[in-house]
C-alpha atoms as an extended CHARMM CRD file, in Angstrom:
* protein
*
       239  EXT
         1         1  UNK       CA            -31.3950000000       27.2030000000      -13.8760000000  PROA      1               0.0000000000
         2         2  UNK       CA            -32.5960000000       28.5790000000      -10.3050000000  PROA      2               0.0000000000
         3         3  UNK       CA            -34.9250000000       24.9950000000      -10.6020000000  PROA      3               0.0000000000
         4         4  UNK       CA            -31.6460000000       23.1150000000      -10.2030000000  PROA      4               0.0000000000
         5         5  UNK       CA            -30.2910000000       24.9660000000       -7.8630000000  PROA      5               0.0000000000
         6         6  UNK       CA            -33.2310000000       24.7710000000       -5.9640000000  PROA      6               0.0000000000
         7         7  UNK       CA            -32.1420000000       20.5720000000       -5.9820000000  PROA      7               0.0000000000
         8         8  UNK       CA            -29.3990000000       21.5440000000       -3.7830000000  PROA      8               0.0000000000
         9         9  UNK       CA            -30.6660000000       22.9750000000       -0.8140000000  PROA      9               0.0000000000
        10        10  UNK       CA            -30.7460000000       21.9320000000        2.3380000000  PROA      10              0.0000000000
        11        11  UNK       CA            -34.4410000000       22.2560000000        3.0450000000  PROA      11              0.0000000000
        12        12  UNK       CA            -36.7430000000       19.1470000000        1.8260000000  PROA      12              0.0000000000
        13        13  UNK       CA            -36.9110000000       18.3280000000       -0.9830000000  PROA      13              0.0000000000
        14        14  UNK       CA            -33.4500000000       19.4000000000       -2.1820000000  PROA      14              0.0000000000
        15        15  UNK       CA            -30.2400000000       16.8710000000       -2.0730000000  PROA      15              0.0000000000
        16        16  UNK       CA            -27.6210000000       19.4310000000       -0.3440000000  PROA      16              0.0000000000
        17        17  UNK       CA            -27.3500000000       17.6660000000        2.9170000000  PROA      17              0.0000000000
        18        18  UNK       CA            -27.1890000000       14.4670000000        1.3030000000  PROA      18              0.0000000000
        19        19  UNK       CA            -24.1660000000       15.6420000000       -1.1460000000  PROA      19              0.0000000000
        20        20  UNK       CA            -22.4160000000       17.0200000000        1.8500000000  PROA      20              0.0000000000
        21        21  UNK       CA            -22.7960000000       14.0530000000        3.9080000000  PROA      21              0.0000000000
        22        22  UNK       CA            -21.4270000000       11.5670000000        0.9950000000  PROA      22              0.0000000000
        23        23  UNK       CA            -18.4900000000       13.9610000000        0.6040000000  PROA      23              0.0000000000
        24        24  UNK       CA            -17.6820000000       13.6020000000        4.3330000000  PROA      24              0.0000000000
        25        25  UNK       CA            -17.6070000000       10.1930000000        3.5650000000  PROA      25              0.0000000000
        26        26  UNK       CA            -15.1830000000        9.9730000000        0.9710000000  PROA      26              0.0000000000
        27        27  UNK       CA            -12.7240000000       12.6390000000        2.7350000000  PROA      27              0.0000000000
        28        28  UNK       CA            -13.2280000000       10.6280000000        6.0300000000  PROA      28              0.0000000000
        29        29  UNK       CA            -11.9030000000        7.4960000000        3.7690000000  PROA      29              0.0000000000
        30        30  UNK       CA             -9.4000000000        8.7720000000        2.2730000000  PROA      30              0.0000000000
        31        31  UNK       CA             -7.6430000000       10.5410000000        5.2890000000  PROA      31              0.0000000000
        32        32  UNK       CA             -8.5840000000        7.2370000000        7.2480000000  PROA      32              0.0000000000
        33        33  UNK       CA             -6.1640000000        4.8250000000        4.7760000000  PROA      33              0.0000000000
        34        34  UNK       CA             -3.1390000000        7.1310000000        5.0950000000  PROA      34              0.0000000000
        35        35  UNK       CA             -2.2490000000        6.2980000000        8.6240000000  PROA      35              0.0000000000
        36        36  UNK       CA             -1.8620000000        2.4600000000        7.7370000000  PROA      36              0.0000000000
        37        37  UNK       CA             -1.5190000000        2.8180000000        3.8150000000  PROA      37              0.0000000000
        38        38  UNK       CA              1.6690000000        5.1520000000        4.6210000000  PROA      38              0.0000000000
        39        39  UNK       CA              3.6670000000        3.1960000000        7.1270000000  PROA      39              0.0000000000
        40        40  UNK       CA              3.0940000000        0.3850000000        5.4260000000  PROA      40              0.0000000000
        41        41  UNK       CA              4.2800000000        1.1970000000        1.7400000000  PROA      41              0.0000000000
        42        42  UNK       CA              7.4210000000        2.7770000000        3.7200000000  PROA      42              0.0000000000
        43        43  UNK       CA              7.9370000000       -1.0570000000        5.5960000000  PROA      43              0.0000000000
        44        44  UNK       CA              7.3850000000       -2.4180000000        2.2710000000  PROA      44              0.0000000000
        45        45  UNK       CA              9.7060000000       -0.0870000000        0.5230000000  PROA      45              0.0000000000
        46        46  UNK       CA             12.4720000000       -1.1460000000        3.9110000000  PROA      46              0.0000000000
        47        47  UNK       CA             11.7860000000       -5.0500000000        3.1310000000  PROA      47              0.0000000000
        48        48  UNK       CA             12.1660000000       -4.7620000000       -0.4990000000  PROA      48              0.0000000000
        49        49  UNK       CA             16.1240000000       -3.0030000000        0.3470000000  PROA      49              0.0000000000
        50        50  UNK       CA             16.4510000000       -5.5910000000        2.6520000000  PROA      50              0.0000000000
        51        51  UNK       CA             19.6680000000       -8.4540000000        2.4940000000  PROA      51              0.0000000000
        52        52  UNK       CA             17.9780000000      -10.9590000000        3.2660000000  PROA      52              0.0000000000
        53        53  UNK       CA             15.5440000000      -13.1080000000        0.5100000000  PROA      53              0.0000000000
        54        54  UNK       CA             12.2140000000      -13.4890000000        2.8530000000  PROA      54              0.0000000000
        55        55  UNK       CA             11.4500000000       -9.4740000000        3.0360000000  PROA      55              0.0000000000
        56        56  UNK       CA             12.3200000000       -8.8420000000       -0.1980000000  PROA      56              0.0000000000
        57        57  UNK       CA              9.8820000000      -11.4770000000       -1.6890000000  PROA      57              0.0000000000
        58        58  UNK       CA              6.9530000000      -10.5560000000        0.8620000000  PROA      58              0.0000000000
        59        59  UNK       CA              7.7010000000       -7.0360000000       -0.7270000000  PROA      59              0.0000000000
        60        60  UNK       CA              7.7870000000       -7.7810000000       -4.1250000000  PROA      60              0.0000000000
        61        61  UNK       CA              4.6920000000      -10.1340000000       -4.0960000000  PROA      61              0.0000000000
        62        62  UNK       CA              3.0820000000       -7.4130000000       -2.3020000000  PROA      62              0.0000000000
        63        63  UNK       CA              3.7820000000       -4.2460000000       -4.3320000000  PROA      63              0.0000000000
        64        64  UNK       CA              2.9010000000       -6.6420000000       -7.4960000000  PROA      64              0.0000000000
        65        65  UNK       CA             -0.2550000000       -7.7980000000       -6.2850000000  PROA      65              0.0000000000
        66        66  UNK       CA             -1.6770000000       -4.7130000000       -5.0820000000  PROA      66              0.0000000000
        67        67  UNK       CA             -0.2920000000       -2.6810000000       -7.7970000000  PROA      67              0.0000000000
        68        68  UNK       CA             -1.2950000000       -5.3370000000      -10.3630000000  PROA      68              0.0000000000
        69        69  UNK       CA             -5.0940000000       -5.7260000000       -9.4720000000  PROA      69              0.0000000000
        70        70  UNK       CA             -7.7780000000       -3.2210000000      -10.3350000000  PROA      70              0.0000000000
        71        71  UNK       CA             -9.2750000000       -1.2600000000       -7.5750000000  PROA      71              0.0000000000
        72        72  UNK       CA            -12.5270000000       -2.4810000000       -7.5140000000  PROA      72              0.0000000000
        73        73  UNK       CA            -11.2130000000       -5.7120000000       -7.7980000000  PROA      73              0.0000000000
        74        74  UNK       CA             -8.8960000000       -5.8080000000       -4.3800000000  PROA      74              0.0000000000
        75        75  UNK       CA            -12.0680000000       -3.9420000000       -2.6320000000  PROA      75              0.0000000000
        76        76  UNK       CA            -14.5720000000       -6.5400000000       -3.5440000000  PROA      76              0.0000000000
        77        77  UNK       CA            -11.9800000000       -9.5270000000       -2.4480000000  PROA      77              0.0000000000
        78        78  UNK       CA            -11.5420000000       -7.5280000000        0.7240000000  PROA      78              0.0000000000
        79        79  UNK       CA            -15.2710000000       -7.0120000000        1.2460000000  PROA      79              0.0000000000
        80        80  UNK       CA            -16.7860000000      -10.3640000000        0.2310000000  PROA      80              0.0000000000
        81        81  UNK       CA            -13.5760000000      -12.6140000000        1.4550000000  PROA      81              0.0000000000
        82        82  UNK       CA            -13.3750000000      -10.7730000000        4.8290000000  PROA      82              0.0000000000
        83        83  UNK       CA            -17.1120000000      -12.1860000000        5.1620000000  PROA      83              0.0000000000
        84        84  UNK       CA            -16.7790000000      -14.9260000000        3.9610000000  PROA      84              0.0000000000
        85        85  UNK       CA            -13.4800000000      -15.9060000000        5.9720000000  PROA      85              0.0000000000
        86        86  UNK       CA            -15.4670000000      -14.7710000000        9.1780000000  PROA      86              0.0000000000
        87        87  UNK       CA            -18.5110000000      -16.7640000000        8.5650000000  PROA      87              0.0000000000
        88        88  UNK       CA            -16.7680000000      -20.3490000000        7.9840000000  PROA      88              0.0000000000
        89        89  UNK       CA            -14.4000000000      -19.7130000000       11.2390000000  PROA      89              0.0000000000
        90        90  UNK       CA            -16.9980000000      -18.4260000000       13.4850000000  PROA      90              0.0000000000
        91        91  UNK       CA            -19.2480000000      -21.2900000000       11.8430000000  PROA      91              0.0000000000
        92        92  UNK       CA            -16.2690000000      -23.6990000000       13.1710000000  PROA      92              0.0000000000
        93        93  UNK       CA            -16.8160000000      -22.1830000000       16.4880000000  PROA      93              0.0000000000
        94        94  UNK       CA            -20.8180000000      -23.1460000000       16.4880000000  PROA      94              0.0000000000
        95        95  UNK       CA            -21.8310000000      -19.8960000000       15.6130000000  PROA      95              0.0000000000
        96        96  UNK       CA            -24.3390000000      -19.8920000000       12.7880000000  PROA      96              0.0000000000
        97        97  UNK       CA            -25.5430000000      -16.7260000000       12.4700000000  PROA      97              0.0000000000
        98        98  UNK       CA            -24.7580000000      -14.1410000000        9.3530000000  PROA      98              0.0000000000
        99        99  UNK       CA            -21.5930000000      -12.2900000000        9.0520000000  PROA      99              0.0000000000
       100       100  UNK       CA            -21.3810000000       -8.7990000000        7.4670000000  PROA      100             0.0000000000
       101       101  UNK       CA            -18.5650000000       -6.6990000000        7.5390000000  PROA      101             0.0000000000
       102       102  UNK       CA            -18.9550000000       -2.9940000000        7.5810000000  PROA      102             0.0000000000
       103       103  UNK       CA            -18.4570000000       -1.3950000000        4.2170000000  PROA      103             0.0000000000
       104       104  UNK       CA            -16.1390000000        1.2180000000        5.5180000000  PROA      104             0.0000000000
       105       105  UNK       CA            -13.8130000000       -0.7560000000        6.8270000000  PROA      105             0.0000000000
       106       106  UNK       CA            -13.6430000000       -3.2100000000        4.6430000000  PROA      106             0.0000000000
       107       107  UNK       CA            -12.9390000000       -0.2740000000        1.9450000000  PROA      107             0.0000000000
       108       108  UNK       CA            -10.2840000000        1.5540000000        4.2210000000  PROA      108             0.0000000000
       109       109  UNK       CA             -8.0990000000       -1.7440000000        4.2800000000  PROA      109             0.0000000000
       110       110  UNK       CA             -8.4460000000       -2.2110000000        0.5130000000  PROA      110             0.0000000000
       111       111  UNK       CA             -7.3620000000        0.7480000000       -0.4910000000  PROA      111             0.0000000000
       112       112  UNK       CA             -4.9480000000        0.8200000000        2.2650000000  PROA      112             0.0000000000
       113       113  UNK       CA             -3.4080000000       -1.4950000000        0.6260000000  PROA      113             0.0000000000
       114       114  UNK       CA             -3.2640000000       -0.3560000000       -2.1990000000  PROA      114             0.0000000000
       115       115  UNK       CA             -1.7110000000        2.7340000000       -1.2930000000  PROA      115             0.0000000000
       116       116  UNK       CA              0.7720000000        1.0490000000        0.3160000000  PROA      116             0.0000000000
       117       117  UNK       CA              1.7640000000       -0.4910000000       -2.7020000000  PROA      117             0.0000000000
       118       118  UNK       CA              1.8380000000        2.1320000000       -5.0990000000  PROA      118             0.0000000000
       119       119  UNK       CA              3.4910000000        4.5940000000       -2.2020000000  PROA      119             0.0000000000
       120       120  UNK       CA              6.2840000000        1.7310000000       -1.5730000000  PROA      120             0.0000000000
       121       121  UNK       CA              7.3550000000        2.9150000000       -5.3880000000  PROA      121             0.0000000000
       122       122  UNK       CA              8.0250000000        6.0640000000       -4.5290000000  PROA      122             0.0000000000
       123       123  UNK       CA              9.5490000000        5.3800000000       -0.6390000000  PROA      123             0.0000000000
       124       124  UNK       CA             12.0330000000        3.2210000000       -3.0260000000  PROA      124             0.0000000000
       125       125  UNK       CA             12.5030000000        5.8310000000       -5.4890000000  PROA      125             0.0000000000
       126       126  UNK       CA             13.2020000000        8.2100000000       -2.9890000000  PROA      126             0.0000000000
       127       127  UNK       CA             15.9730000000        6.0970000000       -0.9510000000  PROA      127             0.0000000000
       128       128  UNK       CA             17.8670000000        5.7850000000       -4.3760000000  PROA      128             0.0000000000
       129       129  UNK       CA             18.4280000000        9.3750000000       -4.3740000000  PROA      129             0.0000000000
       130       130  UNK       CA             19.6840000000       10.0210000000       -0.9500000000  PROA      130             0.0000000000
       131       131  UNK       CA             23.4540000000       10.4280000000       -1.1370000000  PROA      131             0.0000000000
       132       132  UNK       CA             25.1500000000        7.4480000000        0.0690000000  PROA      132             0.0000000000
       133       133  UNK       CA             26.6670000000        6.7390000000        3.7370000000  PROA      133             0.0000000000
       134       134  UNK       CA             24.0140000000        8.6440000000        5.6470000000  PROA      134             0.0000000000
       135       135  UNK       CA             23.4730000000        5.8030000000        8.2060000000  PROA      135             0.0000000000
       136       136  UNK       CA             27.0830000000        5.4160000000        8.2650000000  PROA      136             0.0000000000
       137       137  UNK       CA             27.6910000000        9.1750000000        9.5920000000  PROA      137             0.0000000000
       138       138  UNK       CA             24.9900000000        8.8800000000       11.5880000000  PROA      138             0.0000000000
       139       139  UNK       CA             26.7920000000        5.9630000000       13.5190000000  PROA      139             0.0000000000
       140       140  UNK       CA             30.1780000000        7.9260000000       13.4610000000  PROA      140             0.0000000000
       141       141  UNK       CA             28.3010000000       10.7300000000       15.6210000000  PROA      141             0.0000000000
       142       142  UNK       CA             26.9750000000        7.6820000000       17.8760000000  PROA      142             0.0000000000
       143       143  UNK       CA             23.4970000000        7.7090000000       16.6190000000  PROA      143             0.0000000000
       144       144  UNK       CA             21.4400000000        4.4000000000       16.8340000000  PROA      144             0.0000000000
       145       145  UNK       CA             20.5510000000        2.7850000000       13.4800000000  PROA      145             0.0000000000
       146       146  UNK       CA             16.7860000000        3.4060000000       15.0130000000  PROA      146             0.0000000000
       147       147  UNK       CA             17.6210000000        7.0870000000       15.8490000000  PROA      147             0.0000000000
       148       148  UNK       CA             19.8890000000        7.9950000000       12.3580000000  PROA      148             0.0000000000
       149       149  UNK       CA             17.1530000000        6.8780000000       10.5410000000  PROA      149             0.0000000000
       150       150  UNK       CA             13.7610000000        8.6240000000       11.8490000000  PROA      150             0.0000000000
       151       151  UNK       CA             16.0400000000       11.6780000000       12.7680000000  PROA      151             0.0000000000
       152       152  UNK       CA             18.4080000000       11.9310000000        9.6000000000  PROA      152             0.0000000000
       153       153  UNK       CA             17.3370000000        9.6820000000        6.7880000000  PROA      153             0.0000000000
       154       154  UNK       CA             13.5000000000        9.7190000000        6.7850000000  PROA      154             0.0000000000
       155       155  UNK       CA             12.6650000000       13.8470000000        6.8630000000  PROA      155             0.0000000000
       156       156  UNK       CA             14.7340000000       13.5100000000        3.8600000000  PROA      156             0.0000000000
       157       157  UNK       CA             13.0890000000       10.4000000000        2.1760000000  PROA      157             0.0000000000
       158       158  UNK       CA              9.8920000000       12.4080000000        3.5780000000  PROA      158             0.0000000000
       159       159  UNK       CA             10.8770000000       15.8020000000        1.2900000000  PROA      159             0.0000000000
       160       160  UNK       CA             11.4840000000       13.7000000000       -1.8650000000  PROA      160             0.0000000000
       161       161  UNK       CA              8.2240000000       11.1380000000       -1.6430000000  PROA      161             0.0000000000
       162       162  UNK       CA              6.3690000000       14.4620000000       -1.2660000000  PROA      162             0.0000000000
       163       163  UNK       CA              5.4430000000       14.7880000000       -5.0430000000  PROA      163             0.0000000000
       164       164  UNK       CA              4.4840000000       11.4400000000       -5.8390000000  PROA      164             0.0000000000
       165       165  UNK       CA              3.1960000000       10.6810000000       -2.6480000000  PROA      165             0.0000000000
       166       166  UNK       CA              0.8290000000       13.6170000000       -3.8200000000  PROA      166             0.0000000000
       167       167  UNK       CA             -0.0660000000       11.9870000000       -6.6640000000  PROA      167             0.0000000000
       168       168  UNK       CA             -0.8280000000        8.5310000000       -4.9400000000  PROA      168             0.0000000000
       169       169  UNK       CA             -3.3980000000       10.6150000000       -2.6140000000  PROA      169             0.0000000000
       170       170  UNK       CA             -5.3290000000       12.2620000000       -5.6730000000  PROA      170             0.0000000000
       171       171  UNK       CA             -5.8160000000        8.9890000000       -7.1600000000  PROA      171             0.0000000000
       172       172  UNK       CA             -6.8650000000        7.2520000000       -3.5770000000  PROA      172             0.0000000000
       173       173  UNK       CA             -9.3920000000       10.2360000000       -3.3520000000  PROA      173             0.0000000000
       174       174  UNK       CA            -10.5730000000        9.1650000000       -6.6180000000  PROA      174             0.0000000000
       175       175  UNK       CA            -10.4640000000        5.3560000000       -6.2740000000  PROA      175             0.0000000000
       176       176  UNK       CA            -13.1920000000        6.5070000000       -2.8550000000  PROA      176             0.0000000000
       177       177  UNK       CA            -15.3640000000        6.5910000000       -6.0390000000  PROA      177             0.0000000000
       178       178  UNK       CA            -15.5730000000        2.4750000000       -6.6010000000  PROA      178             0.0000000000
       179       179  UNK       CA            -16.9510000000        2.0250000000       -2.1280000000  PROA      179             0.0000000000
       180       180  UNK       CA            -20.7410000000        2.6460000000       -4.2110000000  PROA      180             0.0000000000
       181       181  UNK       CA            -20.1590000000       -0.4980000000       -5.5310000000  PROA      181             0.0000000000
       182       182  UNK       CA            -20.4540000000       -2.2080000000       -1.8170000000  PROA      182             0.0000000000
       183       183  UNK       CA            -23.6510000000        0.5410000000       -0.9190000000  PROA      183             0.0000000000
       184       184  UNK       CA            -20.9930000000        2.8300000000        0.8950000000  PROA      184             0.0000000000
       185       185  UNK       CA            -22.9160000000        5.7500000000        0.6560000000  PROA      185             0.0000000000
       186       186  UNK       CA            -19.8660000000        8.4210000000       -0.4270000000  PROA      186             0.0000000000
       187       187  UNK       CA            -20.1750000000       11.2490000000       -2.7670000000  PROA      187             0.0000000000
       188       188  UNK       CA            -20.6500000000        8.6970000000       -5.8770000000  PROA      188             0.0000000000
       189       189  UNK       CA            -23.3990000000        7.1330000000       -4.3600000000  PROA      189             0.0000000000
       190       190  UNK       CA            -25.5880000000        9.8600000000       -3.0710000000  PROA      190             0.0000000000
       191       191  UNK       CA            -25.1260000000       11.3750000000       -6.6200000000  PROA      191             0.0000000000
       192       192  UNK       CA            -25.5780000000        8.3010000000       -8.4610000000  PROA      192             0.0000000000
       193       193  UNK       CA            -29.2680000000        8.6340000000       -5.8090000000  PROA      193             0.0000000000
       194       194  UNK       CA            -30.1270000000       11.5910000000       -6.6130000000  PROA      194             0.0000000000
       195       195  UNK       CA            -29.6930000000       11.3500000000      -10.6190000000  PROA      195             0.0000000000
       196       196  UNK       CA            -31.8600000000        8.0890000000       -9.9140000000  PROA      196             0.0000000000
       197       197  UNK       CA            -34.5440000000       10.3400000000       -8.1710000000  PROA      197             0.0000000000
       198       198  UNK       CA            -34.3520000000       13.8760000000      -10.1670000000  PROA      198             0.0000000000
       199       199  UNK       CA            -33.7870000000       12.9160000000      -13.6690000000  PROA      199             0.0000000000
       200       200  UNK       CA            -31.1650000000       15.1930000000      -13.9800000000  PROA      200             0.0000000000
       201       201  UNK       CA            -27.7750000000       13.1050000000      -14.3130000000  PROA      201             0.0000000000
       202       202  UNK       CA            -25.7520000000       15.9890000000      -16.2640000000  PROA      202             0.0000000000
       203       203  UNK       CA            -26.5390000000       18.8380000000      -13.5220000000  PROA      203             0.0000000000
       204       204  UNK       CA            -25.4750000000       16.0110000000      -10.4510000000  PROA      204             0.0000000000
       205       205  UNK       CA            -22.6480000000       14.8400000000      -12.2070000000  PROA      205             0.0000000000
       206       206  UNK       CA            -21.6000000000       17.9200000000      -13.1680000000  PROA      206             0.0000000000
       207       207  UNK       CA            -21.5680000000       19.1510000000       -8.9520000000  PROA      207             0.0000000000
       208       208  UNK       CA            -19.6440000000       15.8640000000       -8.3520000000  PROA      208             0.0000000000
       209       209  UNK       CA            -16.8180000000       17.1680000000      -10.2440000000  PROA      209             0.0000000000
       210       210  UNK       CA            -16.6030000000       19.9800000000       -8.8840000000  PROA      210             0.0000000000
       211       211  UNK       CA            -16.7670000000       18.4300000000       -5.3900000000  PROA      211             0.0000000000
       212       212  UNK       CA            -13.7680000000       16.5180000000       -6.4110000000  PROA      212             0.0000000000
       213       213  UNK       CA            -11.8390000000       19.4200000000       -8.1320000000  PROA      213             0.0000000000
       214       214  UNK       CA            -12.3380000000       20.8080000000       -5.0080000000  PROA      214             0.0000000000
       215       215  UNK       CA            -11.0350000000       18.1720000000       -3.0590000000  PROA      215             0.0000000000
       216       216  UNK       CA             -7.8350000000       18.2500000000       -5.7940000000  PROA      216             0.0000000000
       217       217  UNK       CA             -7.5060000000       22.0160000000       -5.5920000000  PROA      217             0.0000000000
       218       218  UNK       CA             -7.1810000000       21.7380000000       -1.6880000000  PROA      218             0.0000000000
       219       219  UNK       CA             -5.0560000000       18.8360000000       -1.5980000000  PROA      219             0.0000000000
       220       220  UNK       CA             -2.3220000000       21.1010000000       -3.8770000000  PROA      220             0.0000000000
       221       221  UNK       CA             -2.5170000000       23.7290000000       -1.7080000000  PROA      221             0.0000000000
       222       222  UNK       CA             -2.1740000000       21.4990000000        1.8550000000  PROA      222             0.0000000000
       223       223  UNK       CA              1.2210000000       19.6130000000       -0.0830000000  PROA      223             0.0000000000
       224       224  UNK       CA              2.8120000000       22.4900000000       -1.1710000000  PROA      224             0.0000000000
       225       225  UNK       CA              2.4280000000       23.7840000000        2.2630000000  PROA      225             0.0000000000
       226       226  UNK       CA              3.6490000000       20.7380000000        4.3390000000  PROA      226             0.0000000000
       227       227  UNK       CA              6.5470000000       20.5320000000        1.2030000000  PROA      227             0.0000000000
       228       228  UNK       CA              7.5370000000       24.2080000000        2.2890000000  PROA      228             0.0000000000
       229       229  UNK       CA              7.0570000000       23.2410000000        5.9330000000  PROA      229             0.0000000000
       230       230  UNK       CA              9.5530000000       20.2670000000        5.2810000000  PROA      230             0.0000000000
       231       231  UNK       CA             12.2030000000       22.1850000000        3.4160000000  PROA      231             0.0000000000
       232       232  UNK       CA             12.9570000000       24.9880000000        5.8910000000  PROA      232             0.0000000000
       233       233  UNK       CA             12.7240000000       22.1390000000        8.0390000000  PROA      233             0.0000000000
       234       234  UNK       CA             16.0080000000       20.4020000000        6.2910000000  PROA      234             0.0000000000
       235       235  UNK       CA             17.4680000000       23.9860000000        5.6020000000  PROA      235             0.0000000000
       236       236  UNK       CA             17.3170000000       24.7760000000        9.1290000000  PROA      236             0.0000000000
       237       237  UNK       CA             18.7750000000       21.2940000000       10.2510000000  PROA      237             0.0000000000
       238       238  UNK       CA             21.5930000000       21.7780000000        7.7050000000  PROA      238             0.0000000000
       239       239  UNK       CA             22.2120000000       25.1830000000        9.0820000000  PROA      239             0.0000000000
């Protein structure tokens, strides 16, 4: 027993630093898709409510698409096609040297995307609940459709999405998993390493899950705070 723990120091030898390092990496992901994976499932979620036909099919084929492929599937378009689609244009442009994207990028727009789709779901769900004419008393008090809506309408839609958009972020923390696929090395990967090196695949896999029960566990507790934050927030607004 004190053997294996012995595997995960940080001195030489062991494969602590290296485990902490790959978890970096798949928290630095994570939190990196939510600032374009969230306003975008929310524009998605507006064009999809929209009159007119054009947003509403860009939404639709989007939220299918995205929601439709596997994971690994939309990160290995985004990785290889990004290349690819760089190579033949700067190749038109007399460039003929190799192309490679870097892996982290190329895995924070994939699952960017699909965040955005599967968070557009619940942005929708959420606008169906919100009791009807809130725009419409926003522009009785002289509020701007612009101003009614990030002032009235979305902490509201923001304190309903909370749930699910909970649930969207424990499975994009998972997902993080696939990036080993590309040679991101993330949690997966340096574990996937060290198993490789130590012969010891049921004492690294079994630190990997707690590593990401850990990174569940924390998650709960940072939702239910900002959902607290977000209902005194609306009680006090109310008030």
């Amino acid at each position: 027993m004190f053997d294996q723990l012995s595997l995960l120091s940080f001195a030489s030898g062991g494969w602590g630093q290296a485990l902490l390092a790959g978890a970096l990496v798949t928290v630095s992901l994570a939190l990196a898709c939510l600032p374009i994976g969230l306003p975008l499932g929310l524009a998605v979620a507006l064009a999809a409510r929209s009159r007119k036909r054009l947003p509403r099919a860009w939404a639709t084929t989007f939220s299918t698409v995205f929601r439709g492929l596997p994971e690994l599937l939309t990160l290995l378009i985004i990785y290889y096609g990004c290349q690819i689609a760089a190579q033949k244009i700067l190749a038109a442009m007399g460039y003929q040297g190799e192309v490679l994207i870097n892996t982290f990028l190329a895995a924070m727009i994939a699952f960017s995307l699909v965040f955005a789709a599967f968070s557009s779901e619940i942005w929708l769900a959420a606008f169906k609940t919100l009791p009807k004419g809130q725009l419409e008393a926003c522009s009785a008090l002289g509020l701007s459709k612009r101003t009614g809506f990030f002032k009235v309408v979305l902490p509201q839609l923001t304190r309903i999405a909370l749930p699910g958009l909970s649930n969207n972020w424990l499975s994009l923390l998972k997902d993080t998993s696939l990036v080993s696929t590309i040679s991101l090395v993330d949690l997966m990967r340096q574990t996937n390493l060290a198993v490789s090196v130590t012969k010891e695949p049921m004492f690294f896999y079994g630190v990997a899950c707690l590593g990401y029960l850990l990174f569940s566990a924390l998650s709960g507790r940072v939702f239910a705070f900002i959902e607290r934050r977000c209902s005194r927030h609306l009680q006090g607004a109310r008030a």
